[in-house]
Biopython code that builds the backbone (N, CA, C, O; Angstrom):
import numpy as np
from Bio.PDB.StructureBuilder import StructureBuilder

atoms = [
    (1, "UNK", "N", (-8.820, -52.960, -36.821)),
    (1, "UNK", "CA", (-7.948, -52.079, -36.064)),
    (1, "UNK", "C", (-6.505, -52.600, -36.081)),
    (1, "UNK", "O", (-5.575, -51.800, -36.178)),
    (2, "UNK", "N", (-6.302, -53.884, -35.991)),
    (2, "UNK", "CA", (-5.061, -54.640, -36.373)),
    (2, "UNK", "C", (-4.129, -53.907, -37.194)),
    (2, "UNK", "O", (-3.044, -53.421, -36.877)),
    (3, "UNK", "N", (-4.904, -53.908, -38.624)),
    (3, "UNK", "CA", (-4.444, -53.868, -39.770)),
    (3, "UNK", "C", (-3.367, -52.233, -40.284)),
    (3, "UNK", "O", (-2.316, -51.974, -40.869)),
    (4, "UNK", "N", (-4.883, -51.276, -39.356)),
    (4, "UNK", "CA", (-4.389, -50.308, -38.972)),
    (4, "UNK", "C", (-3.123, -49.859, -38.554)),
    (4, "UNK", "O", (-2.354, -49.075, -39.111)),
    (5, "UNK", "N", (-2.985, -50.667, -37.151)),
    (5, "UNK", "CA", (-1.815, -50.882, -36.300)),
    (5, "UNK", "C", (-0.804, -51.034, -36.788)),
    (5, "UNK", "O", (0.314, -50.535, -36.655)),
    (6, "UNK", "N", (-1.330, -51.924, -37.510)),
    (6, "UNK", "CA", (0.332, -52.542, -38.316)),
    (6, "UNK", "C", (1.400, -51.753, -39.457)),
    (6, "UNK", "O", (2.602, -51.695, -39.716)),
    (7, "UNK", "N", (-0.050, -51.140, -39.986)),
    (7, "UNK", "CA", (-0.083, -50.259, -41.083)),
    (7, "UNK", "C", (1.659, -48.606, -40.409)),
    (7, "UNK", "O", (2.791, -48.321, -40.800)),
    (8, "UNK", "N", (0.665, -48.100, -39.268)),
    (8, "UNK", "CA", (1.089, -47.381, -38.438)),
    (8, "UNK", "C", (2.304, -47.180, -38.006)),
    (8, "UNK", "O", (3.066, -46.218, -37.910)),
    (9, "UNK", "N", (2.326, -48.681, -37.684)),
    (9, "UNK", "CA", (3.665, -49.276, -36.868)),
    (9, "UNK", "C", (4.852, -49.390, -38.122)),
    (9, "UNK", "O", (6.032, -49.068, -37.984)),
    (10, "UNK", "N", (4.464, -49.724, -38.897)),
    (10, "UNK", "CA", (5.435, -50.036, -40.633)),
    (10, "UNK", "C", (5.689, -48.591, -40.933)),
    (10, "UNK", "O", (6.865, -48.249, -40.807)),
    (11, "UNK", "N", (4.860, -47.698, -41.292)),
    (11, "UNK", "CA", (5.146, -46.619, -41.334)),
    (11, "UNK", "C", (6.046, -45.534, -40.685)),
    (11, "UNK", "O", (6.732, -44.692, -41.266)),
    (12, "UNK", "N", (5.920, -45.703, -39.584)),
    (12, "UNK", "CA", (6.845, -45.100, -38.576)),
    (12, "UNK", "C", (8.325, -45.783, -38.496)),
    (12, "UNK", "O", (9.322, -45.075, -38.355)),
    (13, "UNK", "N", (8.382, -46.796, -38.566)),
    (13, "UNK", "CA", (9.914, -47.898, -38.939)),
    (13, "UNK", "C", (10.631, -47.304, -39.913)),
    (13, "UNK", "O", (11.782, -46.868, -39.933)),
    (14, "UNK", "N", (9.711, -47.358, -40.775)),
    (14, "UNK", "CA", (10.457, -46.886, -42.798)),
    (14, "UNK", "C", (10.623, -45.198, -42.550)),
    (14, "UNK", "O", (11.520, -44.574, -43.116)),
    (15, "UNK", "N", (9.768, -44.629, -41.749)),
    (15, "UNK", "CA", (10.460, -42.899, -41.980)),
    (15, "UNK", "C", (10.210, -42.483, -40.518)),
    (15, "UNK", "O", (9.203, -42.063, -39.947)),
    (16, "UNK", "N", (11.333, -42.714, -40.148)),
    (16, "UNK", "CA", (12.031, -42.270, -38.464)),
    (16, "UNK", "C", (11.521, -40.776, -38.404)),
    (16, "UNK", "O", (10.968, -40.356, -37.388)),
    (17, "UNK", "N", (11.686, -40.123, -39.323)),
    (17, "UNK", "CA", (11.638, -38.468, -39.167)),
    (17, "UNK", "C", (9.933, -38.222, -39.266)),
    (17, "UNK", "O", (9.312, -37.372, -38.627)),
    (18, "UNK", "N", (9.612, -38.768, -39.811)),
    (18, "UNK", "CA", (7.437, -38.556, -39.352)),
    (18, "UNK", "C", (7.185, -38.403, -37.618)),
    (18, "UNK", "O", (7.623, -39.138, -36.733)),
    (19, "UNK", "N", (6.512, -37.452, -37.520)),
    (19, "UNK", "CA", (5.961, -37.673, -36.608)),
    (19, "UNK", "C", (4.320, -37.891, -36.567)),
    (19, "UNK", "O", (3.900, -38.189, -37.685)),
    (20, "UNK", "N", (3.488, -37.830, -35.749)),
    (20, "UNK", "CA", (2.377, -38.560, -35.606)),
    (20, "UNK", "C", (1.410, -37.963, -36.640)),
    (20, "UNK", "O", (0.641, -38.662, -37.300)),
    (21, "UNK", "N", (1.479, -36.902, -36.719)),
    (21, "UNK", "CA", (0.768, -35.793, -37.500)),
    (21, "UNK", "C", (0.873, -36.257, -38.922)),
    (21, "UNK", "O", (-0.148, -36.485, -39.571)),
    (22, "UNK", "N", (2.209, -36.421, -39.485)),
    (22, "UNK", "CA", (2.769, -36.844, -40.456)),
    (22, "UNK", "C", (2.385, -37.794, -40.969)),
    (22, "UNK", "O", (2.359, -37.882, -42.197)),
    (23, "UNK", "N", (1.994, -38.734, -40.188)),
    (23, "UNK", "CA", (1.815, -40.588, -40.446)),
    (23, "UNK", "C", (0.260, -40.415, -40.553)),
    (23, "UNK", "O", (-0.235, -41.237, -41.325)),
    (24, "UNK", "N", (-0.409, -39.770, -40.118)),
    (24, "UNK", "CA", (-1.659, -39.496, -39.870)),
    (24, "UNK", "C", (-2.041, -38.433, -41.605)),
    (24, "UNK", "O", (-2.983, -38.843, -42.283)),
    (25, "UNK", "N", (-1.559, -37.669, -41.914)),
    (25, "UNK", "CA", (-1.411, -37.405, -42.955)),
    (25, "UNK", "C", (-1.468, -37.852, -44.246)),
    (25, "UNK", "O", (-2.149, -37.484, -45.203)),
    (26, "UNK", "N", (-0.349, -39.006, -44.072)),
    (26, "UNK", "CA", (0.159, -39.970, -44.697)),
    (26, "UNK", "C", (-1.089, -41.130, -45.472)),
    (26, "UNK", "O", (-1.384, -41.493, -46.610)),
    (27, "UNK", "N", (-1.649, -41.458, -43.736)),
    (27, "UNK", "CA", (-3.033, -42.360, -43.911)),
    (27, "UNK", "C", (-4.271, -42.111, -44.914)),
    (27, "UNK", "O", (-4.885, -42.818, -45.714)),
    (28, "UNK", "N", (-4.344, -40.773, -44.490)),
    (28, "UNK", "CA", (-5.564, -39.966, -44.948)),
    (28, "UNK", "C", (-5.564, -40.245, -46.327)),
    (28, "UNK", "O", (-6.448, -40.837, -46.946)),
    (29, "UNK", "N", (-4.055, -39.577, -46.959)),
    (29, "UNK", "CA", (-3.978, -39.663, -48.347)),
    (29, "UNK", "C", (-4.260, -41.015, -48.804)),
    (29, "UNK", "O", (-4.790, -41.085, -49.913)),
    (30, "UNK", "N", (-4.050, -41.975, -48.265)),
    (30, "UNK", "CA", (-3.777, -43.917, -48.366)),
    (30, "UNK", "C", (-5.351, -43.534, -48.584)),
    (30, "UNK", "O", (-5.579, -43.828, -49.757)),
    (31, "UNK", "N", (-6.439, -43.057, -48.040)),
    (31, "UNK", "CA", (-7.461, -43.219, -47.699)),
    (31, "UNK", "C", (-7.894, -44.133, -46.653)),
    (31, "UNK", "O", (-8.944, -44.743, -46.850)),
    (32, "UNK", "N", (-7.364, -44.293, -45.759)),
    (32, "UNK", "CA", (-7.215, -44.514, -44.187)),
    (32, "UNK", "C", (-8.014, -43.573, -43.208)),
    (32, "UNK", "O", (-7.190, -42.915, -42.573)),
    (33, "UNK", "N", (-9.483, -43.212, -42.792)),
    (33, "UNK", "CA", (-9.504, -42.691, -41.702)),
    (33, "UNK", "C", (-9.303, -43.279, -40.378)),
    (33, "UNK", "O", (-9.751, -44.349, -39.965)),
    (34, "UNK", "N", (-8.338, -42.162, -39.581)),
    (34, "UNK", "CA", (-8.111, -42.412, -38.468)),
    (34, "UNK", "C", (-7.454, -41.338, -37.989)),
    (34, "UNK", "O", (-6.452, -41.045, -38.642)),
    (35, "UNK", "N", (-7.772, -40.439, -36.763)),
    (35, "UNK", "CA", (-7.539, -39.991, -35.465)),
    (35, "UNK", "C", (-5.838, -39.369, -35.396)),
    (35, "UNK", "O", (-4.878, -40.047, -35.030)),
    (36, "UNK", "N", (-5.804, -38.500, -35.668)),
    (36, "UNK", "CA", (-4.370, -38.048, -35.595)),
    (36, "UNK", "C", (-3.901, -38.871, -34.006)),
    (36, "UNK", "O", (-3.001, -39.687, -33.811)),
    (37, "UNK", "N", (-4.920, -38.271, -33.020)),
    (37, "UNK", "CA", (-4.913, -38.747, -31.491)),
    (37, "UNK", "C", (-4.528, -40.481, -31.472)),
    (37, "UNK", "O", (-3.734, -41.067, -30.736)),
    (38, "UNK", "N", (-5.098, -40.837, -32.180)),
    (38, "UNK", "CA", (-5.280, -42.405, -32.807)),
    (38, "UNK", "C", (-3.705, -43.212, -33.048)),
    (38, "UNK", "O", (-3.128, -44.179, -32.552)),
    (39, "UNK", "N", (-3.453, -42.311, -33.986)),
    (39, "UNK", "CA", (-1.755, -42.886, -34.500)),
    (39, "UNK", "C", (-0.950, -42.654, -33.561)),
    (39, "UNK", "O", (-0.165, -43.582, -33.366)),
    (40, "UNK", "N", (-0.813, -41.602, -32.770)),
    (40, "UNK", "CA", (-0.114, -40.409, -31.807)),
    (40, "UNK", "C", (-0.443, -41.845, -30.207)),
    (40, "UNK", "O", (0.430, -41.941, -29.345)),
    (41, "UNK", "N", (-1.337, -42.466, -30.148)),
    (41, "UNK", "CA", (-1.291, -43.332, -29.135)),
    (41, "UNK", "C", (-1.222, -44.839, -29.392)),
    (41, "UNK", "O", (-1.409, -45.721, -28.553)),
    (42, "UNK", "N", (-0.892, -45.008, -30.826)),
    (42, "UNK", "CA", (-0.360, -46.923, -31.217)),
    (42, "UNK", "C", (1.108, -46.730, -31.592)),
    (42, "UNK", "O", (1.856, -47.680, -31.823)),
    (43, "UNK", "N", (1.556, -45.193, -31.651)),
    (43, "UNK", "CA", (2.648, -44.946, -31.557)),
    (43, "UNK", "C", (3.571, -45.000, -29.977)),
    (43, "UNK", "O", (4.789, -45.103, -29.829)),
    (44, "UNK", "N", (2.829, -44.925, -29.258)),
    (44, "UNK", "CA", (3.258, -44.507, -27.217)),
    (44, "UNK", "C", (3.124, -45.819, -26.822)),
    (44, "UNK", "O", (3.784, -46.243, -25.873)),
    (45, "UNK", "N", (2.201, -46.653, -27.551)),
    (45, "UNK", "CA", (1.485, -48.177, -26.935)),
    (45, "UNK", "C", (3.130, -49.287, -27.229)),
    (45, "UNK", "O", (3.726, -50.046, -26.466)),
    (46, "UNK", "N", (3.401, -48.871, -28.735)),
    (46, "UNK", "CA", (4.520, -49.398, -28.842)),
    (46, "UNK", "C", (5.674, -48.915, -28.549)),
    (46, "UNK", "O", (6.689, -49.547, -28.845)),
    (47, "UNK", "N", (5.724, -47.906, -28.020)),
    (47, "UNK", "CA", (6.949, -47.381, -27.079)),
    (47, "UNK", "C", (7.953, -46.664, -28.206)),
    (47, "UNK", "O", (9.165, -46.460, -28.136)),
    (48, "UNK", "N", (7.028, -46.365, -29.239)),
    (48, "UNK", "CA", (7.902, -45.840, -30.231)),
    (48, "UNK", "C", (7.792, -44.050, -29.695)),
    (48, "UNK", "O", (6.748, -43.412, -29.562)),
    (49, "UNK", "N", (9.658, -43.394, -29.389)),
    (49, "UNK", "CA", (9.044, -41.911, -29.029)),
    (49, "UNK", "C", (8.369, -41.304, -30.186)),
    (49, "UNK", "O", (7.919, -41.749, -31.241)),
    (50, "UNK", "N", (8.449, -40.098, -29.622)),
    (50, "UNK", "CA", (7.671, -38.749, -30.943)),
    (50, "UNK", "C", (8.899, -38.728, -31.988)),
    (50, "UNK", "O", (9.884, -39.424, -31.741)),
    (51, "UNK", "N", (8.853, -38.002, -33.055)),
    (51, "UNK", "CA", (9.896, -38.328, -33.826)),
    (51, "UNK", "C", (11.114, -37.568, -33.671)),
    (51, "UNK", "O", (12.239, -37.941, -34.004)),
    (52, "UNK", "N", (10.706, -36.167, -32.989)),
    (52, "UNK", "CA", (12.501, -35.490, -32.936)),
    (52, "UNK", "C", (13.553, -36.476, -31.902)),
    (52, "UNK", "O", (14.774, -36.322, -31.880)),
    (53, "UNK", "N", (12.878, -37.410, -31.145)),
    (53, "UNK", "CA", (13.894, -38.320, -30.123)),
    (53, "UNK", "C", (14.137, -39.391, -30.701)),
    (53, "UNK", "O", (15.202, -39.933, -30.405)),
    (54, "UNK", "N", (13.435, -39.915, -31.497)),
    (54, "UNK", "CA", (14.086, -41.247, -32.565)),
    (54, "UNK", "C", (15.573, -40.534, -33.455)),
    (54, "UNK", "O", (15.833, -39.376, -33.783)),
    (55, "UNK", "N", (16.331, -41.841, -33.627)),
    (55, "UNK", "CA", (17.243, -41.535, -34.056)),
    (55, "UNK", "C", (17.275, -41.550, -36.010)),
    (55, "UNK", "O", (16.558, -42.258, -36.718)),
    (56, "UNK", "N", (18.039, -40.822, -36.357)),
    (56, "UNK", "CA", (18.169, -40.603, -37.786)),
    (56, "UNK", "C", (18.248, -41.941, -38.609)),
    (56, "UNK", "O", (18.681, -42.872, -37.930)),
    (57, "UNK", "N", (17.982, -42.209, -39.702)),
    (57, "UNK", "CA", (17.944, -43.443, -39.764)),
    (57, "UNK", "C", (19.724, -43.505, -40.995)),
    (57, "UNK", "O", (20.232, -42.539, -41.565)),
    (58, "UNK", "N", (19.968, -44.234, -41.003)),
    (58, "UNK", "CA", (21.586, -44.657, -41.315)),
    (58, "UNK", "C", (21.348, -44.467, -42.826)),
    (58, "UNK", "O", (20.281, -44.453, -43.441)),
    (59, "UNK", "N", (22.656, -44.319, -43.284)),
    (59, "UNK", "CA", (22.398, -44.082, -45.119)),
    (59, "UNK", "C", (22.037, -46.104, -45.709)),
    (59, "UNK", "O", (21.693, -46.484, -46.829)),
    (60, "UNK", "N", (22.287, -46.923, -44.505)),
    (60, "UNK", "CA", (22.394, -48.009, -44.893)),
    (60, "UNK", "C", (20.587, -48.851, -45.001)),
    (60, "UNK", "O", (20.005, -49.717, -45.654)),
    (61, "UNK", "N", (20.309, -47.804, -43.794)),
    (61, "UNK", "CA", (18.895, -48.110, -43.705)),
    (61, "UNK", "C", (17.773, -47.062, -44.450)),
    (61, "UNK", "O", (16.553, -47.067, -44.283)),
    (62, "UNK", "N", (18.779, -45.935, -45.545)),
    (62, "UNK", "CA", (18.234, -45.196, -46.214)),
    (62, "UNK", "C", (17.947, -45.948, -47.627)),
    (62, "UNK", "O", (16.964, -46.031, -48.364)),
    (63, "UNK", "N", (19.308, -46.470, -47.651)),
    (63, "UNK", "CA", (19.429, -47.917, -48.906)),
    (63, "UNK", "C", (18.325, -48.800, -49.044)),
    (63, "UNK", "O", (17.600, -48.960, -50.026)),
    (64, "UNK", "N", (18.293, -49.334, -47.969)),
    (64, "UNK", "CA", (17.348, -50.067, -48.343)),
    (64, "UNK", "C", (16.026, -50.059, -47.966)),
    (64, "UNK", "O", (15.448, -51.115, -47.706)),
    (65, "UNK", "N", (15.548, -49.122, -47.915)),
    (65, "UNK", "CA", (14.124, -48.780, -47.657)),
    (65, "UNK", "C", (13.959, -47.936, -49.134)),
    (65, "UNK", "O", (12.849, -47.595, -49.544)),
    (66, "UNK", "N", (14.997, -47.700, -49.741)),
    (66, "UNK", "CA", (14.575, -47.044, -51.524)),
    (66, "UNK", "C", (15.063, -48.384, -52.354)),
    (66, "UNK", "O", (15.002, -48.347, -53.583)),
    (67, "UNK", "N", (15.440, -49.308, -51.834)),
    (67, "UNK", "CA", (15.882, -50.459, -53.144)),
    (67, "UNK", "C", (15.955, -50.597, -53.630)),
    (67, "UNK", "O", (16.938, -50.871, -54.318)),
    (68, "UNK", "N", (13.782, -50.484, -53.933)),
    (68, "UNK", "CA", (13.266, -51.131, -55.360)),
    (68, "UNK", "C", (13.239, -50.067, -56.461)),
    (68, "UNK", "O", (13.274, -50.404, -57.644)),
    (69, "UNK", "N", (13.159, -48.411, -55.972)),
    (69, "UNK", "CA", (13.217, -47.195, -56.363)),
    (69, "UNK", "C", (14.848, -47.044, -57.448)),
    (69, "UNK", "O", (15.157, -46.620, -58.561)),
    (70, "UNK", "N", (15.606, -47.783, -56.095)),
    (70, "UNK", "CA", (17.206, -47.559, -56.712)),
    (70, "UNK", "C", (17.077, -48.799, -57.802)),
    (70, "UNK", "O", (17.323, -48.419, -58.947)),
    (71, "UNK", "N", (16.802, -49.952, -57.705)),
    (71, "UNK", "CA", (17.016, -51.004, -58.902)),
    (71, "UNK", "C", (16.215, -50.131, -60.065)),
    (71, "UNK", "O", (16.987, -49.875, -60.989)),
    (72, "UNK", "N", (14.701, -49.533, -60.303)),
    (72, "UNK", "CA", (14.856, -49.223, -61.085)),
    (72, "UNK", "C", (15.093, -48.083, -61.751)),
    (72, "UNK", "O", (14.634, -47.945, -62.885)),
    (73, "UNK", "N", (15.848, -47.090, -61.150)),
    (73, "UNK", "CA", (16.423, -45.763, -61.665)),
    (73, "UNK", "C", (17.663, -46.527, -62.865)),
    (73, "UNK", "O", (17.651, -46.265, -64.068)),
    (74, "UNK", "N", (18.599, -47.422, -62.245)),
    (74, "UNK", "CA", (19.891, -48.198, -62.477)),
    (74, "UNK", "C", (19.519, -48.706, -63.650)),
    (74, "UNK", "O", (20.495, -48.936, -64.364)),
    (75, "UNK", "N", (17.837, -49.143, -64.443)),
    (75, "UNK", "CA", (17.895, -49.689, -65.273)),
    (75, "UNK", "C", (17.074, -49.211, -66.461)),
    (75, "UNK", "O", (16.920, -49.911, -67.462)),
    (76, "UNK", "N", (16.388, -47.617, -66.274)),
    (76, "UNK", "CA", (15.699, -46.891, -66.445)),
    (76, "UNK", "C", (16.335, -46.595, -68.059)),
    (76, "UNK", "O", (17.250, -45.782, -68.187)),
    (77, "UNK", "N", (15.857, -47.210, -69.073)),
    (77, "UNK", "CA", (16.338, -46.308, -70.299)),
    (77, "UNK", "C", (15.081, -45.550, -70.800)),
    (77, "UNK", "O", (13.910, -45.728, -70.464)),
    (78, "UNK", "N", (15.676, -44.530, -71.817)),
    (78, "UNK", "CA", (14.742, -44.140, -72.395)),
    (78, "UNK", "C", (15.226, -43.650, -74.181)),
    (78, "UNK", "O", (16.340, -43.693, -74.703)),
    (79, "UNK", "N", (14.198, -43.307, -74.632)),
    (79, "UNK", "CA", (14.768, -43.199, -76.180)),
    (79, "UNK", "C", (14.279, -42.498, -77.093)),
    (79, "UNK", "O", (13.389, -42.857, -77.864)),
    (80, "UNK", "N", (15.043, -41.031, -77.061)),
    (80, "UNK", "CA", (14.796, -39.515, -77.520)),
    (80, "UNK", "C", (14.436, -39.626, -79.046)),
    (80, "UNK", "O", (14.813, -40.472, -79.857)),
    (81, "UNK", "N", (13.522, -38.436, -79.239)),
    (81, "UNK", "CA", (13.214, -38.718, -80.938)),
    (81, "UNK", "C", (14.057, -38.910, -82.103)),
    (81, "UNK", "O", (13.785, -39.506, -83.145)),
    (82, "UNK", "N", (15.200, -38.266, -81.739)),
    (82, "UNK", "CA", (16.350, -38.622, -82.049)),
    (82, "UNK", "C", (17.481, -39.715, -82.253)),
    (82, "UNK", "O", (18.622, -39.530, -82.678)),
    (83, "UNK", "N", (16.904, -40.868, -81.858)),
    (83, "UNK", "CA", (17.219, -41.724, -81.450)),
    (83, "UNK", "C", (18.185, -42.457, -80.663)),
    (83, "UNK", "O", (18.325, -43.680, -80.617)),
    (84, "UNK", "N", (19.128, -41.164, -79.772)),
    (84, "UNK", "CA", (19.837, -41.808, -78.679)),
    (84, "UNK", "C", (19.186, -41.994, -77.384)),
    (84, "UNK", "O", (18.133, -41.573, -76.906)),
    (85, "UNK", "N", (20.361, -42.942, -76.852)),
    (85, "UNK", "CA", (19.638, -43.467, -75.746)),
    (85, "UNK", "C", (19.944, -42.644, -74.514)),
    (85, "UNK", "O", (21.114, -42.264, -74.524)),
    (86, "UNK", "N", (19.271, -42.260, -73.478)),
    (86, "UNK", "CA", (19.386, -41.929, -72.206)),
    (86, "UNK", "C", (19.297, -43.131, -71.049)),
    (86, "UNK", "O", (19.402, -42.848, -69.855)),
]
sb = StructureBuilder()
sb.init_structure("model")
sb.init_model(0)
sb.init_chain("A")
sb.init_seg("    ")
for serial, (resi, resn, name, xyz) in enumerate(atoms, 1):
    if name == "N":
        sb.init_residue(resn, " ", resi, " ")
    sb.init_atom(name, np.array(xyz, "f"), 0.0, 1.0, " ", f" {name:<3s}", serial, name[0])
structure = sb.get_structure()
């Protein structure tokens, strides 16, 4: 249940705009069962609100929660039959 928790709790940090439903969603796909009701109350336990009262998250904290996404777009080549490079 820990692991869960933690899982939950990380999730909700990295995307401010989820709400419980969302994260619960989220899980399912992970292949995570658990309790929409479930997330919706380790979310209240940690005093985290519902998501329209959390605040937007900053372009700075948009940065770096895509990082590893942005390092490799930045280094992304590719090489058309043609042989130029993109």
């Amino acid at each position: 249940m820990r692991s869960i928790r933690a899982l939950v709790l990380r999730l909700a940090r990295e995307s401010p705009a989820w709400g419980y439903r969302r994260l619960h969603g989220e899980l399912l796909v992970g292949g995570v069962k658990v309790a929409a009701s479930t997330v919706g109350e380790i979310l209240k336990d940690a005093g985290i609100p519902p998501a329209p009262e959390r605040t937007s998250s900053t372009w700075a904290g948009f940065l770096r929660s895509q990082e590893d996404a942005l390092l490799a777009c930045d280094f992304f080549e590719t090489v058309t039959l043609s042989g130029a490079r993109l």
